[in-house]
Structures are given as C-alpha cells and as structure tokens.
GUTOR-945005 format. One record per residue (C-alpha): residue number from 1; residue in three letters; z, y, x. Coordinates in steps of 0.2 Angstrom, whole numbers, plus 2048, in hexadecimal, padded with zeros to 3 digits. Layout:
N
<atom><i>NUM</i><aa>ala</aa><up>Z</up><north>Y</north><east>X</east></atom>
...
This chain:
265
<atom><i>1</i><aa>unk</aa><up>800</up><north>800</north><east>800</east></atom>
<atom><i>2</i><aa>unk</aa><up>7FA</up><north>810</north><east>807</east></atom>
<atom><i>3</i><aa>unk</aa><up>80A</up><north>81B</north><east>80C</east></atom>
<atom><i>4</i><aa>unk</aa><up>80C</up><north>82C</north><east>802</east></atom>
<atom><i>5</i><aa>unk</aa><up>81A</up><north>838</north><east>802</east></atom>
<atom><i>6</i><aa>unk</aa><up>81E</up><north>844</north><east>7F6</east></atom>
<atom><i>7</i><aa>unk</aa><up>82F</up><north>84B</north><east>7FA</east></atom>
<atom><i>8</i><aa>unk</aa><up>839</up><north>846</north><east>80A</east></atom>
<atom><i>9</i><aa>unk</aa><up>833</up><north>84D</north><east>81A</east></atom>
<atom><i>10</i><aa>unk</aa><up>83A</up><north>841</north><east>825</east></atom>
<atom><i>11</i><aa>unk</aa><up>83B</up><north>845</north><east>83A</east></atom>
<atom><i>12</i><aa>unk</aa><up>834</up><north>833</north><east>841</east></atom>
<atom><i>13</i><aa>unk</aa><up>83A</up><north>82D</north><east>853</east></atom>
<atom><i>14</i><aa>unk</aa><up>829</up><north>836</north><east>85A</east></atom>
<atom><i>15</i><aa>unk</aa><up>82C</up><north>847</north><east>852</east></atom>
<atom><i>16</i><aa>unk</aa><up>81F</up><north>845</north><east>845</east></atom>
<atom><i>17</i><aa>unk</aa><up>826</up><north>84C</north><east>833</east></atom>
<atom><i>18</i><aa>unk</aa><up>81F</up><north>840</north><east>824</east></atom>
<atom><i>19</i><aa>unk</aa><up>81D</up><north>850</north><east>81A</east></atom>
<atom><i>20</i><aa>unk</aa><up>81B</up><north>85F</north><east>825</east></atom>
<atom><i>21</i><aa>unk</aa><up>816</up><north>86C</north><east>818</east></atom>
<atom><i>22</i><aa>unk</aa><up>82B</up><north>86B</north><east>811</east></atom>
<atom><i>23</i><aa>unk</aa><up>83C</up><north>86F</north><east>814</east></atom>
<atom><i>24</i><aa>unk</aa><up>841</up><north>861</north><east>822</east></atom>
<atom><i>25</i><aa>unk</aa><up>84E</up><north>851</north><east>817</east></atom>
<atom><i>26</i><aa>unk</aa><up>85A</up><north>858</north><east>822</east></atom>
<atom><i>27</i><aa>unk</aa><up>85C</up><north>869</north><east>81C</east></atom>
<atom><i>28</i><aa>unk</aa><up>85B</up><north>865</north><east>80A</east></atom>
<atom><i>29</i><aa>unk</aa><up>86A</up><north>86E</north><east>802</east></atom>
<atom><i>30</i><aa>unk</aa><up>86F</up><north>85E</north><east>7FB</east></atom>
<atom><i>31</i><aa>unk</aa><up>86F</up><north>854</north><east>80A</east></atom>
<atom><i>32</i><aa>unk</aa><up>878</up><north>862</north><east>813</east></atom>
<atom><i>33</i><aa>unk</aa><up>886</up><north>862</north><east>806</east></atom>
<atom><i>34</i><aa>unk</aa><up>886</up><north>84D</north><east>804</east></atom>
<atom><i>35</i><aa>unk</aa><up>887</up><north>850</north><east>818</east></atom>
<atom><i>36</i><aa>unk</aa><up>896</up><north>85A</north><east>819</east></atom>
<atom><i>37</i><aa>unk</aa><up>8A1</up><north>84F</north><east>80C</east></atom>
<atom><i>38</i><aa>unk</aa><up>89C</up><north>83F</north><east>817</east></atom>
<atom><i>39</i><aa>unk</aa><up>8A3</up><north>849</north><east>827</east></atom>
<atom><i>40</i><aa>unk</aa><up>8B4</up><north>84E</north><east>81F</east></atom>
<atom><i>41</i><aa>unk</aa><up>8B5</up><north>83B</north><east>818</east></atom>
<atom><i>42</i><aa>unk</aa><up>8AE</up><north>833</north><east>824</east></atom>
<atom><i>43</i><aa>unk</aa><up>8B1</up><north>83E</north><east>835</east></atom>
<atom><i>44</i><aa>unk</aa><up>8AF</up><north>82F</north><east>840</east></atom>
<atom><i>45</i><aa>unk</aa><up>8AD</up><north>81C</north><east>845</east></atom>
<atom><i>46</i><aa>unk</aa><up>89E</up><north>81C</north><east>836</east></atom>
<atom><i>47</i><aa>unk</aa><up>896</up><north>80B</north><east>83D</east></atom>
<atom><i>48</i><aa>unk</aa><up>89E</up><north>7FF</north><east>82F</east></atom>
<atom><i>49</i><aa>unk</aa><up>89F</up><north>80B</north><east>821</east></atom>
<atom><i>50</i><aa>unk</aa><up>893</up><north>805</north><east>815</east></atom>
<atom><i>51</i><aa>unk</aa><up>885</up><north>813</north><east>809</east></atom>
<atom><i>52</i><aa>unk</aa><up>87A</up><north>810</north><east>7FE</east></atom>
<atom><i>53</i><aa>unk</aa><up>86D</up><north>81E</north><east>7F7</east></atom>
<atom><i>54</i><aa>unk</aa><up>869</up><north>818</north><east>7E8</east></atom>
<atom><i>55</i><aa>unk</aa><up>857</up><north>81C</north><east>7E1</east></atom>
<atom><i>56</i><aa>unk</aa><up>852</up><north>822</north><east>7F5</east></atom>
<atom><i>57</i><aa>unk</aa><up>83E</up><north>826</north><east>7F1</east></atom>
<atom><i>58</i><aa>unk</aa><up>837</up><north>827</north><east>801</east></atom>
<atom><i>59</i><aa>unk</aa><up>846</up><north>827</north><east>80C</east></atom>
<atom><i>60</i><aa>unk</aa><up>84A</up><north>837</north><east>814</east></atom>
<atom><i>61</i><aa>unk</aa><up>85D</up><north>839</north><east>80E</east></atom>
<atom><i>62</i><aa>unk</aa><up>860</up><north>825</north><east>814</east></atom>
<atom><i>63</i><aa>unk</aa><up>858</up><north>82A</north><east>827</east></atom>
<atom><i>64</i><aa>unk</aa><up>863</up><north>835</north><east>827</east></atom>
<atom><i>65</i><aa>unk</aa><up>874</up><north>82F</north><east>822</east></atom>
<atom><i>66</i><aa>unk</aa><up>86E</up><north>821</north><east>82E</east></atom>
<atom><i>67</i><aa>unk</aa><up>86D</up><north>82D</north><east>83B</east></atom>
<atom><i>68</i><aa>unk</aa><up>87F</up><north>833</north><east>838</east></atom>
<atom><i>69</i><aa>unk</aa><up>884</up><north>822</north><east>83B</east></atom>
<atom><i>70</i><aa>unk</aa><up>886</up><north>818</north><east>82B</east></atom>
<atom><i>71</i><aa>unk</aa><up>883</up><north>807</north><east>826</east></atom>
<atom><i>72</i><aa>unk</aa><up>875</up><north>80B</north><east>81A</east></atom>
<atom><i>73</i><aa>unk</aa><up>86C</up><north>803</north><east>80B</east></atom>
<atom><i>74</i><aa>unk</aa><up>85C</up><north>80D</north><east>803</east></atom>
<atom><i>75</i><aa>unk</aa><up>85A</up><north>804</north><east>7F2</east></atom>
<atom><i>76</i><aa>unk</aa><up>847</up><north>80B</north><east>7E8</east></atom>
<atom><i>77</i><aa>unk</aa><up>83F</up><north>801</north><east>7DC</east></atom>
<atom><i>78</i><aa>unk</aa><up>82E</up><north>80B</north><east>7DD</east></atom>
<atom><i>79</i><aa>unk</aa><up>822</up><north>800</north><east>7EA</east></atom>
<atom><i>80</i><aa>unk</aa><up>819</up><north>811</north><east>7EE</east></atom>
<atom><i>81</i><aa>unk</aa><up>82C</up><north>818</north><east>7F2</east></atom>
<atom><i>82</i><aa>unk</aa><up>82F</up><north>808</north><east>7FC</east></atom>
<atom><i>83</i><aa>unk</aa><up>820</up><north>80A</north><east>808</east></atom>
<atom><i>84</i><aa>unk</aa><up>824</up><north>819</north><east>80C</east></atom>
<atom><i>85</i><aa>unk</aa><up>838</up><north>812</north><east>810</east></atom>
<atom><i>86</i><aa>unk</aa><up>831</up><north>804</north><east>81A</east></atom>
<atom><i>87</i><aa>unk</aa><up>823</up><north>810</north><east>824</east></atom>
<atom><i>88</i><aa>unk</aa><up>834</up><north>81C</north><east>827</east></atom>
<atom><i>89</i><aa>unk</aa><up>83E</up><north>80E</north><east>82D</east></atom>
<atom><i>90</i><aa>unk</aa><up>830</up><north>807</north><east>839</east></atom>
<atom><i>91</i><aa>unk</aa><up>830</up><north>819</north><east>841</east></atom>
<atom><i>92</i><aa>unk</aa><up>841</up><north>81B</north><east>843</east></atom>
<atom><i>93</i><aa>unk</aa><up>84C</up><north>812</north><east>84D</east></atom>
<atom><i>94</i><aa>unk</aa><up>85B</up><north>810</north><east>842</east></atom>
<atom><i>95</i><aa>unk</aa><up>861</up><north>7FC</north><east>841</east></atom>
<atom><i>96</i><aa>unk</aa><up>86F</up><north>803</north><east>837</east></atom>
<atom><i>97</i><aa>unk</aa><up>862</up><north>807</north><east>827</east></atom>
<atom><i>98</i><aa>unk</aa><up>859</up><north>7FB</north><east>81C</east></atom>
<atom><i>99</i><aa>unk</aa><up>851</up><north>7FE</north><east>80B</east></atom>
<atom><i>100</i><aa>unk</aa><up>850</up><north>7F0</north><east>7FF</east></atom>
<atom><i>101</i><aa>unk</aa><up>843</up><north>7F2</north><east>7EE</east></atom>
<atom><i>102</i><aa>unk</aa><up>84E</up><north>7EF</north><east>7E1</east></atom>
<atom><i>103</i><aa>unk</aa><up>852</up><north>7F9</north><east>7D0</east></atom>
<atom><i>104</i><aa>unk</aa><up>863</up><north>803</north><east>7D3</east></atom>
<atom><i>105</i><aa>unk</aa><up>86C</up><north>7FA</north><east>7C5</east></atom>
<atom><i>106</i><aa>unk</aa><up>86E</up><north>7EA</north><east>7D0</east></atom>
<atom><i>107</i><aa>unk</aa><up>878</up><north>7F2</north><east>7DC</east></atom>
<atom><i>108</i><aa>unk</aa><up>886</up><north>7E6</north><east>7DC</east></atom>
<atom><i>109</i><aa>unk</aa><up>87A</up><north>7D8</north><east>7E4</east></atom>
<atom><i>110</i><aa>unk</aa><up>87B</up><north>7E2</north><east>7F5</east></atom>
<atom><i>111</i><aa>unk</aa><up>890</up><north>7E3</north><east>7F5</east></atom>
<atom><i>112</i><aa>unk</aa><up>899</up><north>7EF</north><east>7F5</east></atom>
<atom><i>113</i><aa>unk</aa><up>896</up><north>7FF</north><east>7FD</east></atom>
<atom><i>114</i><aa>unk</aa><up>8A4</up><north>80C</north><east>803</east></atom>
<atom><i>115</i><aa>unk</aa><up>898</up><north>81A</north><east>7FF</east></atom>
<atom><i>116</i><aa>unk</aa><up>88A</up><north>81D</north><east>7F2</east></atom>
<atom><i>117</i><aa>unk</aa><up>87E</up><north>82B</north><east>7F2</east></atom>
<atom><i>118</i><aa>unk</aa><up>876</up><north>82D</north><east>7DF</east></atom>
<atom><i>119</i><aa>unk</aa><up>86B</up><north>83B</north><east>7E1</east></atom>
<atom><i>120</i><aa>unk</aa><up>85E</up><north>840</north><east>7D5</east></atom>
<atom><i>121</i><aa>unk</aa><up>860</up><north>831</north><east>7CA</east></atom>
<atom><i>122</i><aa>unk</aa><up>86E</up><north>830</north><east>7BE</east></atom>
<atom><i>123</i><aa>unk</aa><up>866</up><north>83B</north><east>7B2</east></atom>
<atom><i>124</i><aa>unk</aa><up>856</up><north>830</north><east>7B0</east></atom>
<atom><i>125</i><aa>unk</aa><up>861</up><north>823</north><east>7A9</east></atom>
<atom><i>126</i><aa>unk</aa><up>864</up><north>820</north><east>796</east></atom>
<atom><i>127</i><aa>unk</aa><up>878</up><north>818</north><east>79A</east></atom>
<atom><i>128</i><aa>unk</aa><up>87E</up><north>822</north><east>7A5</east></atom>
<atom><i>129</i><aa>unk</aa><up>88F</up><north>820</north><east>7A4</east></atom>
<atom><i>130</i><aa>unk</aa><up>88B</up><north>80A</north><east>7A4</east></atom>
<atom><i>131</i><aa>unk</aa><up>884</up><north>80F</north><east>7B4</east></atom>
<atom><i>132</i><aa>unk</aa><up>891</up><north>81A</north><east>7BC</east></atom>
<atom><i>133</i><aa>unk</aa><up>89D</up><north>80C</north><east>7B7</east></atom>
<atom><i>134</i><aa>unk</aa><up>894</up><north>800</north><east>7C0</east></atom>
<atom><i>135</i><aa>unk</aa><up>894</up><north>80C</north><east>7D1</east></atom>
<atom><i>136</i><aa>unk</aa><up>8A5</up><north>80E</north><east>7D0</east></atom>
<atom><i>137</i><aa>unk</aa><up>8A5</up><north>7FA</north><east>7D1</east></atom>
<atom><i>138</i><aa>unk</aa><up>89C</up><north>7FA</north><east>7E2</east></atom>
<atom><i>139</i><aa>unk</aa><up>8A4</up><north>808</north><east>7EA</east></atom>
<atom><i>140</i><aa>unk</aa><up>8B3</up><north>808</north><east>7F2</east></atom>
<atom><i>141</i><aa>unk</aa><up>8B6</up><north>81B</north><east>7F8</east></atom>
<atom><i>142</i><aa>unk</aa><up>8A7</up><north>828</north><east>7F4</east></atom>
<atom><i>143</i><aa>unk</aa><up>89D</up><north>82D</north><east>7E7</east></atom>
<atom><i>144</i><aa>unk</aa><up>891</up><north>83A</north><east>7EB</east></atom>
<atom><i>145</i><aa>unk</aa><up>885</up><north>840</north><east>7DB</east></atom>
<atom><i>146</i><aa>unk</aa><up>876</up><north>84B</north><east>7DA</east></atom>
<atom><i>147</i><aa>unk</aa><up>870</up><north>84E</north><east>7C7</east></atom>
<atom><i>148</i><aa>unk</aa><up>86A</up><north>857</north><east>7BA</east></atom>
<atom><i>149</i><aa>unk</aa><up>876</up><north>859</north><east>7AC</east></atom>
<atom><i>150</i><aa>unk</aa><up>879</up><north>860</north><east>79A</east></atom>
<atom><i>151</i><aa>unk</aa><up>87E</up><north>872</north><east>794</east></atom>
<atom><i>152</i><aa>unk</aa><up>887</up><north>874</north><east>784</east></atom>
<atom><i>153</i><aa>unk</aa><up>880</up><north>881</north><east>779</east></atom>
<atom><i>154</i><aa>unk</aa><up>887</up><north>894</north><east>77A</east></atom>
<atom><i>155</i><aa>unk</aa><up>898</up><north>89A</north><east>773</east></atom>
<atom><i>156</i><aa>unk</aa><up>88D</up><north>8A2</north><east>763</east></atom>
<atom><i>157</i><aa>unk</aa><up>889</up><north>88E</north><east>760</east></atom>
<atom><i>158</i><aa>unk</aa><up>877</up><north>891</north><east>764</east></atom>
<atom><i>159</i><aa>unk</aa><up>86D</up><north>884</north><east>76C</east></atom>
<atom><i>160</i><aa>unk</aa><up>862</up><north>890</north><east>778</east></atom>
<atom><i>161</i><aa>unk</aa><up>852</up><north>885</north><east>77C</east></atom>
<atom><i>162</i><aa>unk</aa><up>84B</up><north>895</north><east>786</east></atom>
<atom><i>163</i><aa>unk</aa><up>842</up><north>88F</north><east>797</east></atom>
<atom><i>164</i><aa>unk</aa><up>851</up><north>89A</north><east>79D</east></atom>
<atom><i>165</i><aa>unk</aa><up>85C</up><north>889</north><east>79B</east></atom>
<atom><i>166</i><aa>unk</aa><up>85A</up><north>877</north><east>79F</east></atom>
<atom><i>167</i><aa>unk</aa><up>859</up><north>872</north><east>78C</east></atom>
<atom><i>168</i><aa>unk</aa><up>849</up><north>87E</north><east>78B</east></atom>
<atom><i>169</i><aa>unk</aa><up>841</up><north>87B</north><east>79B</east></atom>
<atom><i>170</i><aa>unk</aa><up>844</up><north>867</north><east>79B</east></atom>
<atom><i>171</i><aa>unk</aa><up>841</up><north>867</north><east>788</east></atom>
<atom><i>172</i><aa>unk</aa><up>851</up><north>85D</north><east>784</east></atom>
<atom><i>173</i><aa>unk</aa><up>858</up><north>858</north><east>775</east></atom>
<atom><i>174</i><aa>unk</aa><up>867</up><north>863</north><east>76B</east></atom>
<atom><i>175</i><aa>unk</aa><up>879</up><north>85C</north><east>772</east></atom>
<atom><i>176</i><aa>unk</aa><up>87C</up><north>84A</north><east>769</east></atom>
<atom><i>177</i><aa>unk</aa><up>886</up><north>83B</north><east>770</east></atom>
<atom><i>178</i><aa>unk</aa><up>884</up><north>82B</north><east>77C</east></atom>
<atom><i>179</i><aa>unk</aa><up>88F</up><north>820</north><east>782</east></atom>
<atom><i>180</i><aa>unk</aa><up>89C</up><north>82B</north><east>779</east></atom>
<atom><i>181</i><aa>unk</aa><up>897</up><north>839</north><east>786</east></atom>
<atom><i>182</i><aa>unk</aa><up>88F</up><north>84B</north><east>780</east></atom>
<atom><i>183</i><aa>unk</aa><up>87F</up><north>84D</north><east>787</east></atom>
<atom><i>184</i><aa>unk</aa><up>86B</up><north>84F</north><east>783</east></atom>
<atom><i>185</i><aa>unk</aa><up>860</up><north>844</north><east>784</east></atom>
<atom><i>186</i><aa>unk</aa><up>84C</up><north>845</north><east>78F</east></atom>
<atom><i>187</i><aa>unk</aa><up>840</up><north>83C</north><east>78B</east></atom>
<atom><i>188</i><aa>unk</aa><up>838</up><north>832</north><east>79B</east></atom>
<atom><i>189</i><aa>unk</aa><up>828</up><north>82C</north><east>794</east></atom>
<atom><i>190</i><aa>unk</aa><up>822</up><north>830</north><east>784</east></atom>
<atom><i>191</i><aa>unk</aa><up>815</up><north>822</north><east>782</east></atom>
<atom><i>192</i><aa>unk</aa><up>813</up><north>80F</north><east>787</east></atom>
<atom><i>193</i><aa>unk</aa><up>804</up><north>814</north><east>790</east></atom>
<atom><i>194</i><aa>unk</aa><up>80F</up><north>820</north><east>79A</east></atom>
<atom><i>195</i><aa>unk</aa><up>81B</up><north>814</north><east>79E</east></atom>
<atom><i>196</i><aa>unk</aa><up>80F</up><north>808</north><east>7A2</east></atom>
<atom><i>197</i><aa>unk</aa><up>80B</up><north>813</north><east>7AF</east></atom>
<atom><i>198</i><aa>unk</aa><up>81E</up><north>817</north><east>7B5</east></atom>
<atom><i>199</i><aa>unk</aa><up>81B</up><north>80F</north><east>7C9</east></atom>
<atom><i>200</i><aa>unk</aa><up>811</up><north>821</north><east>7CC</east></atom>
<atom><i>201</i><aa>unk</aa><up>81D</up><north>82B</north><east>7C1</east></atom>
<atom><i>202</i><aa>unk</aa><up>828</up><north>82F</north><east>7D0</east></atom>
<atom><i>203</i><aa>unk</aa><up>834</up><north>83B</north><east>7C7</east></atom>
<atom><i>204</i><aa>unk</aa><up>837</up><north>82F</north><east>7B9</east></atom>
<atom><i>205</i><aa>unk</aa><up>843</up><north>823</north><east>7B3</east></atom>
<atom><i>206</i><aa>unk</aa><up>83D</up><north>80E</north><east>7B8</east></atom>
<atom><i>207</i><aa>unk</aa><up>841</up><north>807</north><east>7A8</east></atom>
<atom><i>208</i><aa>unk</aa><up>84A</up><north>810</north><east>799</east></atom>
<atom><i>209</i><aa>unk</aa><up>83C</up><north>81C</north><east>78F</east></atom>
<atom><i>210</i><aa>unk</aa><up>84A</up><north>82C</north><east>78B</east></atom>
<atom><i>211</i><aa>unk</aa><up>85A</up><north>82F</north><east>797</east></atom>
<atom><i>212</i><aa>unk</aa><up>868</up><north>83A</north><east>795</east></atom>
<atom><i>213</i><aa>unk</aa><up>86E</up><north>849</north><east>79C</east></atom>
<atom><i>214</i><aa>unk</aa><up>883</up><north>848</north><east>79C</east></atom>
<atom><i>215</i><aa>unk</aa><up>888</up><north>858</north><east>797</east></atom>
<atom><i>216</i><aa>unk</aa><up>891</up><north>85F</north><east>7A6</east></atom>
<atom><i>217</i><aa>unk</aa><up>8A3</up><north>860</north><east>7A1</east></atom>
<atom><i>218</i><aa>unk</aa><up>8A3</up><north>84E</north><east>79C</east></atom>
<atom><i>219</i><aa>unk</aa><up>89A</up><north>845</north><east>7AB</east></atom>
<atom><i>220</i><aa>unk</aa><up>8AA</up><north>84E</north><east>7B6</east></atom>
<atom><i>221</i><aa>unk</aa><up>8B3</up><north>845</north><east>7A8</east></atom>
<atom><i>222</i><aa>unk</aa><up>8A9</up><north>834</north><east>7AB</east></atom>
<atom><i>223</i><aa>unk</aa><up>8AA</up><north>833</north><east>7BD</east></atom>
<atom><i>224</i><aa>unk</aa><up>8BC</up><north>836</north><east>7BC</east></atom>
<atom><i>225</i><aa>unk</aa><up>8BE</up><north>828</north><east>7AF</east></atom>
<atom><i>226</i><aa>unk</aa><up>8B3</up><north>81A</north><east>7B7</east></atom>
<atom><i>227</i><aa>unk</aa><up>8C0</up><north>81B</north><east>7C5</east></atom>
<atom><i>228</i><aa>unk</aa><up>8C0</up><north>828</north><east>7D2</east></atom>
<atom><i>229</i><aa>unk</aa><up>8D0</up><north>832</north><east>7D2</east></atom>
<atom><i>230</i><aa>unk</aa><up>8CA</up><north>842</north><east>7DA</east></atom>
<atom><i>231</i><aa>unk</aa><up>8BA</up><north>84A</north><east>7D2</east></atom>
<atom><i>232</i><aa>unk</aa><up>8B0</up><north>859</north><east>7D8</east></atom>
<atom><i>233</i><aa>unk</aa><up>8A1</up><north>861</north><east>7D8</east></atom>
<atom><i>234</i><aa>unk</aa><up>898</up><north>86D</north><east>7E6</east></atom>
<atom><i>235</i><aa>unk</aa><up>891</up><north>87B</north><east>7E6</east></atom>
<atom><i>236</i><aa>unk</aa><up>88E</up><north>87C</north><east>7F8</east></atom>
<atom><i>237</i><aa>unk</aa><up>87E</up><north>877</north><east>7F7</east></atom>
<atom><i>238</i><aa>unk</aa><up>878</up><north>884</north><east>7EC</east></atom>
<atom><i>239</i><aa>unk</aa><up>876</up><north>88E</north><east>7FA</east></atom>
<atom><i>240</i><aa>unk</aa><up>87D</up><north>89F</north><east>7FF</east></atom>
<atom><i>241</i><aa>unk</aa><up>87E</up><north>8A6</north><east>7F0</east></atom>
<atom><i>242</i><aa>unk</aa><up>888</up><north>89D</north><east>7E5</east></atom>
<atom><i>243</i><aa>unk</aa><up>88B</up><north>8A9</north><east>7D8</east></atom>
<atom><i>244</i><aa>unk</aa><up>879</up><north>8B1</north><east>7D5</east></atom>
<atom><i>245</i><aa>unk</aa><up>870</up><north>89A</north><east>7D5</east></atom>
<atom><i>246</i><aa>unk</aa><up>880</up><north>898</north><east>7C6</east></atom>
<atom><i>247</i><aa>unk</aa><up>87D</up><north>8A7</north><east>7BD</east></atom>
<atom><i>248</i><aa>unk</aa><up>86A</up><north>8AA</north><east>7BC</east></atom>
<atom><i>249</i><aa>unk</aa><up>864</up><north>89D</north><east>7CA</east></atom>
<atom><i>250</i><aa>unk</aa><up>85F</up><north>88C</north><east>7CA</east></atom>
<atom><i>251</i><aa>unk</aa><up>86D</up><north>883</north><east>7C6</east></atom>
<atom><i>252</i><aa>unk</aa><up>86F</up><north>88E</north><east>7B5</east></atom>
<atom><i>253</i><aa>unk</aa><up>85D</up><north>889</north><east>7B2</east></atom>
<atom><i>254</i><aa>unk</aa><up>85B</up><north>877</north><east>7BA</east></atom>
<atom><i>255</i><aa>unk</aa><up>86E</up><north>873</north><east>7B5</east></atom>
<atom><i>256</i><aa>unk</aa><up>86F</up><north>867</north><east>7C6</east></atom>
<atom><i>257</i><aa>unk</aa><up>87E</up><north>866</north><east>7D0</east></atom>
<atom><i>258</i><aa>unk</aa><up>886</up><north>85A</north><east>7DB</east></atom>
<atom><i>259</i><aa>unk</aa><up>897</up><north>84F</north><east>7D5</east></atom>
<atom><i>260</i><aa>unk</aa><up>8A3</up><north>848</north><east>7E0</east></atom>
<atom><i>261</i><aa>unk</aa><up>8AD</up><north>839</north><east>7DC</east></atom>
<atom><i>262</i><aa>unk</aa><up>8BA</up><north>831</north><east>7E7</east></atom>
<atom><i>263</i><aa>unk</aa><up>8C8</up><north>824</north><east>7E7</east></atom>
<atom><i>264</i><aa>unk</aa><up>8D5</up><north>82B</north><east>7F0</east></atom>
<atom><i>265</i><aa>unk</aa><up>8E1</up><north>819</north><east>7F0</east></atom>
C-alpha cells in the first residue's frame, strides 16, 4: 500500500520530515502539553513504563513518546494509517515502539498499559463512557485525553447553532442523553455508501454511523467515575493566550480540550 500522510510530520533517523509543508509532531500543542504531564509523572527511569496512543494515524505522537523513552504501543485500525506507522518505524530507530492494526476497543488483548494517550478519538465513538470504562481497565496510572466535547446551551435556554459554536459549526444535535451522560450527538456517515467507504474517511469513526460529544462538565464527571481519583483538564496547550482561544478562539468554537485522569493510590 502506497504510504500517504495527511497530518504528522514526523523527523526520520535521516532528517527527512514525512510531511514537510506542517508544524513538526513535536511541536504540536498537544503533544507539547501530553509532553509535560509525562515529565512531571514520569521524570525518569521511563524504559518499563508501558503507553499506548490509541487511534495513532500515521504515528507522529508514538515516535515521539518513543523517543522520550517509553515502552510504546501505536494501535490504528485504518491500513492506510498503518503503512504509514510501519514506514515511520522502519526509519526510526526506536526498538521501544511497535504499532499493531487493531480497532482501539480491543485494548485489553495487549495488557495493561501504565499510560494511555486517547487523542482525537473519543468523540468519534457512540459509547463513550463504555469506552472510557474499559481504559480505565487497562491503565494503571495515566489518562491523557484529547477531544471534542459538548456545550450546554446559553443561560437564556437558547440552543445557539451559529458557526460561532461547535453545535453550529459541527451541526450537532440539541443536548439529549447517552449512557446517562448530557451530550450531542454527530453523525459520522450519513449513508451505507459512505460507510462503506469509512477506510479513506480518516477523520471518522471505524464502525458506529453517529458518535457523541460528552458535554464537557459531565466527561470531568465520567473520568472521575470510571476510576481516576484526580481529574483535570489543560489549557496549556492552548497556547499563550489562554483567555482570548476560551473566550472568542478556538476552543470556544472547536469546543476541544485536553482531560487528565489519574489514579493517585
């Protein structure tokens, strides 16, 4: 399968970058912030603490937790994704990363994992909290997640559906329950013929045709109750201005952030 890649511009052994027109993996604000939570957890001795980074599309963030010196397991289920991981991992000499084609819901078959990086996936699932319950199973420290998630609407009870908002821009449904969580729901594919299609939809969901967006108060809520004890979210990687990406920026209009979970006994 010829090797595409859409996203990660990775750094190879040679110095060649796999997407040269883009921000480099390692400077991804994501990254960056999932960076500096693993060095205050994790300052040192990193060779037998386990990651996973779960839904990895074409590598870049496993390289690079490889390259800080964790055990590391990249787990894709898209072939074209795959081929990109394996072309990655032949250029890079990193015997401490492997990636395995597999959809993310079989996690447990690869043990248990002291750290697991979800980024960009969990809202393209329609159980959500099923699935966080099921990380929470395999992990025995860290939970590191990157996702979209659900506004309620205003104090006035209006449902604003404006491309101002991430109900209007992402045409989500109004705020209904799932799982006994708040959220909205997306739809994925919108025929057979497009999910039939799904291994070159590369920013979709694998198998389930809508997925749902926890509304953001109640996926704190859901990480804290699958399990971890202490329960954040970052704004680090928002950049340097915090206050103007909240307020009138891109996590007011994308509604993404990034969710810490961790079991502190």
């Amino acid at each position: 399968m010829a090797v595409e890649f859409t996203a990660h511009n990775v750094r190879l052994d040679d110095g060649v970058r796999t997407k040269p027109d883009t921000t480099p993996i390692e400077a991804h604000g994501e990254f960056v912030s999932a960076r500096r939570v693993l060095d205050v957890v994790f300052p040192k001795d990193r060779g037998n603490i386990r990651l996973a980074d779960l839904g990895c599309l074409e590598g870049g963030y496993a390289v690079e937790f490889a390259r800080m010196g964790f055990d590391v397991l990249g787990l894709e289920v898209r072939a074209s994704n795959i081929a990109a991981c394996r072309y990655v991992k032949t250029n890079t000499n990193l015997p401490n990363l492997r990636f395995v084609q597999d959809d993310v819901w079989n996690i447990a078959r690869y043990g248990s994992f002291d750290v697991i990086f979800c980024g960009g996936l969990l809202y393209h699932l329609d159980r959500p909290r099923q699935f966080l319950q099921t990380l929470a199973e395999n992990t025995t420290r860290l939970l590191m997640v990157v996702t979209h998630f659900a506004v309620a609407p205003g104090p006035d009870g209006a449902d604003a559906r404006s491309d101002e908002t991430s109900a209007g821009k992402f045409n989500l449904s109004s705020i209904t329950e799932n799982e006994s969580l708040k959220g909205r729901w997306y739809v994925e594919f919108a025929s057979d013929a497009a999910h039939a299609e799904r291994e070159h939809a590369k920013w979709s969901s694998w198998d389930n045709r809508r997925s749902f967006w926890i509304q953001r108060e109640y996926l704190i809520q859901a990480i804290q109750g699958v399990g971890f004890d202490l329960v954040m979210e970052q704004f680090d990687g928002l950049g340097t201005d915090i206050g103007e990406a909240m307020t009138s920026g891109v996590y007011k209009t994308d509604s993404r952030g990034i969710f810490i979970g961790l079991k502190t006994h």
